[in-house]
N, C-alpha and C positions, 0 to 999 in steps of 0.2 A: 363542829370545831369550836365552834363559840362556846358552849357550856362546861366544852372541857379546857380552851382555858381560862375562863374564870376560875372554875374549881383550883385549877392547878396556879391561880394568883391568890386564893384566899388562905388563910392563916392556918394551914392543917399543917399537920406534922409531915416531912419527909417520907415519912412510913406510909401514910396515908395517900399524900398523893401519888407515891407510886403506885398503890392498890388500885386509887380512882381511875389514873391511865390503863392499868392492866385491863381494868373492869371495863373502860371504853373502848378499848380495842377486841375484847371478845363482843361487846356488843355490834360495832364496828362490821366484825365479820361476819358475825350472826345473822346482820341486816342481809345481808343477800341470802345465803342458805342455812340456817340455824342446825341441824344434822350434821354440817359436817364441821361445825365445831370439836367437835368428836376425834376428827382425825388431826387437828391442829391440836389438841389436847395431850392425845395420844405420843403423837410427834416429840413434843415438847416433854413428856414423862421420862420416856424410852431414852432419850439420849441426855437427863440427867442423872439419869442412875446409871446409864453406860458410861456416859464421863468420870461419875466417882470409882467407879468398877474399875475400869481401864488406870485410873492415877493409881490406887491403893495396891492396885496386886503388883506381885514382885514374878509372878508367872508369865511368861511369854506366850502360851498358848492359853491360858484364861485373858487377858489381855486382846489377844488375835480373836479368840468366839466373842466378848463383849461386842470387840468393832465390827465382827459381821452381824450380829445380832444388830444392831444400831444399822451397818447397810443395808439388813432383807430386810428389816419395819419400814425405813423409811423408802431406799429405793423400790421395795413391794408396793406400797400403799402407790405410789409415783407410777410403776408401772403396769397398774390394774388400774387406776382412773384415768388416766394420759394415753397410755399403749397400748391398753386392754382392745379395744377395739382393731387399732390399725395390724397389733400381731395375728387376730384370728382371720384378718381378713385376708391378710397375706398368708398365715398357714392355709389357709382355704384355696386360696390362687394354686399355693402350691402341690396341695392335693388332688386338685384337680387337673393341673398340671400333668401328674404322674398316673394318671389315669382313675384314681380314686374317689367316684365321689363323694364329697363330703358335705351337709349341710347343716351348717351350726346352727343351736339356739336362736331365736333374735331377741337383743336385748340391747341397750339404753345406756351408757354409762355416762353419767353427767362429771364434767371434769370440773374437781374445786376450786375457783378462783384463789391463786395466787398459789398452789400448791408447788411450781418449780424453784421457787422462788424461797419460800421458808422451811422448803427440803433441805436446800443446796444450806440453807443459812443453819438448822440445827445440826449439818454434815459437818460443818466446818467446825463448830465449835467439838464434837468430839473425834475427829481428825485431831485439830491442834493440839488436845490432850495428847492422845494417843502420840504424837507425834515428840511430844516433850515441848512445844510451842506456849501452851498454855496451863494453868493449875484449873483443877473446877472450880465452880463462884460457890462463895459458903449462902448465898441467898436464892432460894428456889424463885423468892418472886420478882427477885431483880431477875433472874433469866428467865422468867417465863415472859417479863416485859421485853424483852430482847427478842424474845423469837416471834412474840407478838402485837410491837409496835407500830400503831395503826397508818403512823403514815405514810411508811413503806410496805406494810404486811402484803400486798397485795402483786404489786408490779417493783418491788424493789426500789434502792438498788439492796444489791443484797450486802447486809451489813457484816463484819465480823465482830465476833463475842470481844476478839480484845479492843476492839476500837468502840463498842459501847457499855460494856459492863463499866469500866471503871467509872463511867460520868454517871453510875445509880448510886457510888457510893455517898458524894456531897450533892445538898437538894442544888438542883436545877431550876434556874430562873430567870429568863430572859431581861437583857440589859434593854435602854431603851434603845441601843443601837442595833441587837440583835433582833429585835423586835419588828423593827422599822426594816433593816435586810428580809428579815422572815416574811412580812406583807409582800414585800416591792417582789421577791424569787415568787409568791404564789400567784401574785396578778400577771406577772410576765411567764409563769409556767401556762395560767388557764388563757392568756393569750396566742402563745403559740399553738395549746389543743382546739380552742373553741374559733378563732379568726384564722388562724394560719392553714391547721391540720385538716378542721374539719370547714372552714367555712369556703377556703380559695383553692385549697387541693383538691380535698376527697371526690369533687363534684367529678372530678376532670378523671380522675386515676378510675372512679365506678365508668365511665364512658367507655374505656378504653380495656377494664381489666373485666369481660364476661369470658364466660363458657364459649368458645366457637370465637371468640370478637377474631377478626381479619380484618385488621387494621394496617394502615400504611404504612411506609417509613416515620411522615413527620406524626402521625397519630403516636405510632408505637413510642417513638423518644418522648412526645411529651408526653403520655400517663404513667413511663415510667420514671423521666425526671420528676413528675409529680411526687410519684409516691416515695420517691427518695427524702422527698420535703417534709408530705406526710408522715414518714415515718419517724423521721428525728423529730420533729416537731409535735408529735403524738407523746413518745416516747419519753423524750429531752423535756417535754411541759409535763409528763407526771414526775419526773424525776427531782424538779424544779419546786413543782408543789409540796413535795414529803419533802425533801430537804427545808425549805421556808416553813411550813407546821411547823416541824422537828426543835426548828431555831425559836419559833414564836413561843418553845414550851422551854426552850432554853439549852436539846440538845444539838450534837453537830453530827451529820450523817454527811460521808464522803462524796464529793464530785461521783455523778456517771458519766458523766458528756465534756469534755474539753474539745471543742471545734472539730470534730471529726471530719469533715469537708474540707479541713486544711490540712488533710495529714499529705505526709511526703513518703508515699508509699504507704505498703498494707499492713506491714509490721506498727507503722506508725498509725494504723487507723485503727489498729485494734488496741492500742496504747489512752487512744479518745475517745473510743466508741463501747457505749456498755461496760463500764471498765472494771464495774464489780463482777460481772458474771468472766469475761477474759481476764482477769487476776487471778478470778476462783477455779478457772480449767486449767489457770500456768500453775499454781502451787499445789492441786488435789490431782491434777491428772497427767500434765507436760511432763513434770519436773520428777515426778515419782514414777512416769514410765521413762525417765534416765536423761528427759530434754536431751542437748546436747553434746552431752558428756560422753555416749556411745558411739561415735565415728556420722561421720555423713548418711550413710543412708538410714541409721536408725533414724535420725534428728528428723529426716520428711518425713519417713515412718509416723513419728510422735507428732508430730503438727498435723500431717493428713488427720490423722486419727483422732487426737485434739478437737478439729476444727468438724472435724465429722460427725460426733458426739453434740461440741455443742450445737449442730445443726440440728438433731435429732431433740435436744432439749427444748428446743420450739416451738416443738412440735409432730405431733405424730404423725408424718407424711414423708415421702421420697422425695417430693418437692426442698424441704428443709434439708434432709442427707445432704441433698446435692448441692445445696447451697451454701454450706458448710463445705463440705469437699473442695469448692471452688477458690473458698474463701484459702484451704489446706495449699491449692495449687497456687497460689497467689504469693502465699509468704511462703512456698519453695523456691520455688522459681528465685523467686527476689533476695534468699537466702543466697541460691548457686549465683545469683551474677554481682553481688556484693563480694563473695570470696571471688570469685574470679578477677573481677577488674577492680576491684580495691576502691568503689564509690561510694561517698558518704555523702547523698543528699541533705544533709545539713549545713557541709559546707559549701554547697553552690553557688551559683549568683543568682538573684533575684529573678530574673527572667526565666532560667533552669527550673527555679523550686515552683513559680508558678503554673511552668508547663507541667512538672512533674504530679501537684495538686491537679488539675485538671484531665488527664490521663489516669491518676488513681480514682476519681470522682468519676469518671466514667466506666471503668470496668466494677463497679465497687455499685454505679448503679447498671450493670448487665445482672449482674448477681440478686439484687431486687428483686426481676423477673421473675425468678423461682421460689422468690420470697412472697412473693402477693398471688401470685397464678395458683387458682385450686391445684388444676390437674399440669403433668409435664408434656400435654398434649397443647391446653392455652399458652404455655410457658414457650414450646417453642414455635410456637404462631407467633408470635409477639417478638422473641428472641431471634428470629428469623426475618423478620419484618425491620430489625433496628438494622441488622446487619445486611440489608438488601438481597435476601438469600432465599423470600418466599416465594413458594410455586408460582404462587396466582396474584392476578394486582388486587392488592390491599384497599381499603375504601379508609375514606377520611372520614374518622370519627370525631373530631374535635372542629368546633369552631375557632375564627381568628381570635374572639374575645379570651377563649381558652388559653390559645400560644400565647397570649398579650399575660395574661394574666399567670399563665407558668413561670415562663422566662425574668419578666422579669421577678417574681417570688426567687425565682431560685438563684439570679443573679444578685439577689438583696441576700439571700442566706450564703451564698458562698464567699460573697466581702464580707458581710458580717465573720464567718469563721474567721477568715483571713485576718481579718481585725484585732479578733480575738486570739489568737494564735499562738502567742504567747501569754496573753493576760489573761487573767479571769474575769468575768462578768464582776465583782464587786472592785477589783481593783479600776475599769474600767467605768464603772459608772462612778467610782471617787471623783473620779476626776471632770467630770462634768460639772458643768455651776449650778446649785441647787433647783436653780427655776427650772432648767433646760431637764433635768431630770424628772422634775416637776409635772412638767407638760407632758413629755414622752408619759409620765405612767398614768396623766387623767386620760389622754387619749388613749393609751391600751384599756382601759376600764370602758372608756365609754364604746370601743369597736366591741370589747366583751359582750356588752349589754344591747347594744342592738344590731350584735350580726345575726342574719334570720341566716335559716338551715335547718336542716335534721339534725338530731341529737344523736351522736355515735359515742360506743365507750371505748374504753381506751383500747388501742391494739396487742399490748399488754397483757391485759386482763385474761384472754386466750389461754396464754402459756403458763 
């Protein structure tokens, strides 16, 4: 990060340093598996020439094969390196199932980091065309920077082409106040990954989340309040870091995370949580399979479905389906008893909306379970265990330092949302006195630097 921005502080031309950023983000990506530059390459070809394709023609059906062309490149390439495995293996189940047996090739397929991710992101840009949303950009390398900007390329959030092309047109350059935000979001992103995610949670979430674990009731809740921590905090500190770069080079990449632990219900947590990939299934998938426009039962139709997908975008396991599914039954549900009794958790009283956060925050992390659990065999050992519902007595996996050390983290991240709840982290720390901000960020620097632990990558990175 350092040599690119110097680069991008010294006296080049505009032209240039967008080239330089281009060139360090293919490097960037290269560094992990140099080959499948190839398919980021690819990616990025196919849907600028399917964008000018789709704007120029006056044909409705040259127009319709463009956009599929652009969805079997990109969702092919997506579901031969992500799917490819989990579909033979399930055709397999199934074959065998039916009495057939069948036994495939064995083979390997390495899935490319960050690949759902800058799928979804060059989808969107020739959607919006297609759509009349957007014109194509007359600069190939202003979009190829877009689709390959290093400090989301990987885990997002995923950007869209109109909320970044136009900042390629005048040079980009960080003020001294954007500069100084861009530090403070990076050190307070690698604090929540490196002290929070991986040094006070993950210890506790590995204890509790194996193959076979039979764990008790209070085991079960704390590794899975854990990884509720872990995961925003995994998550919410990479999102944290590429937005701060982004700022430090002088661009803006949009919020992912608004205090999702204070949302007031599930519609409201998918409002704060991930907000670029649940923005990107309500306009690419919700709203064009007819949202709510179609009568009631289409509408849970379309959110089931929605919410099923993007479970499956996760990841390629039934564990995810299901987890999504849940997520689908959740803002049903909450749909039917909003029409029905005419509530608007927004306007509650104070003590209502806190019950209400507290009751979403807990089903919201039942749904975790399926989220972290390999198999749906751990998933309902665990899931069974919260709910007091397993066969056999459970064994305590967790030490008291454990409980001590969960609770209260996770009582510190749920006032924290609350806090935040309406604010934003920069409006929020405006307002502190310089010193007190001061101190908060040498002390997240120095727990940086000497909290001991394993080194984990981000959870992310998977998908």
């Amino acid at each position: 990060m350092a040599v690119v921005l110097l680069l991008h502080h010294l006296p080049f031309s505009w032209r240039t340093k967008k080239l330089n950023l281009l060139l360090a983000s293919y490097i960037f990506y290269a560094a992990w598996n140099p080959p499948f530059v190839i398919l980021l390459l690819l990616s990025t070809i196919v849907d600028w020439f399917v964008g000018r394709r789709v704007y120029v023609s006056r044909s409705i059906s040259v127009r319709r094969m463009a956009l599929l062309l652009s969805l079997f490149v990109n969702l092919g390439l997506l579901g031969f390196f992500k799917y490819g495995t989990f579909l033979l293996t399930n055709f397999t189940m199934f074959m065998n199932l039916i009495g057939i047996k069948y036994v495939p090739a064995q083979y390997d397929i390495i899935l490319p980091v960050g690949i759902s991710f800058y799928t979804f992101q060059t989808l969107s840009y020739t959607l919006d065309i297609y759509s009349g949303k957007a014109k194509p950009w007359d600069s190939f390398r202003d979009y190829a920077l877009y689709v390959t900007f290093f400090p989301q390329l990987v885990a997002g959030p995923i950007v869209r082409a109109t909320d970044f092309l136009p900042q390629c047109e005048t040079p980009r350059k960080a003020s001294m106040n954007q500069l100084s935000w861009g530090l403070i979001l990076l050190i307070v992103g690698l604090f929540q990954k490196i002290v929070v995610a991986d040094g006070l949670l993950a210890p506790i979430v590995e204890k509790v989340y194996f193959e076979g674990s039979n764990a008790d009731m209070i085991s079960a809740w704390c590794g899975t309040l854990a990884f509720a921590g872990q995961i925003f905090c995994d998550f919410a500190g990479y999102s944290s870091c590429a937005i701060g770069v982004a700022l430090c080079l002088g661009f803006h990449i949009p919020d992912n995370f608004r205090a999702p632990y204070a949302a007031l219900g599930f519609s409201d947590f998918w409002n704060r949580w991930h907000i670029s990939l649940s923005t990107w299934l309500r306009d690419y998938l919700y709203i064009p399979l007819g949202g709510n426009r179609k009568g009631a039962v289409r509408t849970y139709i379309n959110l089931l479905l929605t919410m099923l997908i993007g479970g499956l975008w996760h990841g390629a396991s039934w564990t995810f389906v299901f987890w999504g599914g849940l997520h689908g039954a959740y803002l049903a549900i909450e749909r039917i008893l909003r029409e029905r009794f005419g509530w608007h958790p927004e306007k509650a009283g104070r003590f209502q909306q806190i019950a209400l956060i507290l009751v979403t925050f807990a089903l919201v992390c039942f749904t975790w379970v399926f989220f972290r659990a390999k198999t749906f065999g751990s998933a309902f050992l665990i899931a069974s265990s919260m709910l007091g519902l397993a066969s056999s007595e459970g064994v305590r996996l967790v030490e008291r330092w454990d409980l001590l050390v969960c609770f209260v983290t996770i009582f510190a991240l749920l006032s924290m949302h609350w806090w935040r709840r309406s604010n934003s982290f920069e409006e929020l720390a405006g307002k502190l006195p310089w010193w007190i901000l001061s101190l908060l960020i040498s002390l997240m620097l120095f727990a940086i630097m000497t909290m001991p632990g394993e080194d984990r990558a981000f959870i992310y990175f998977q998908f």
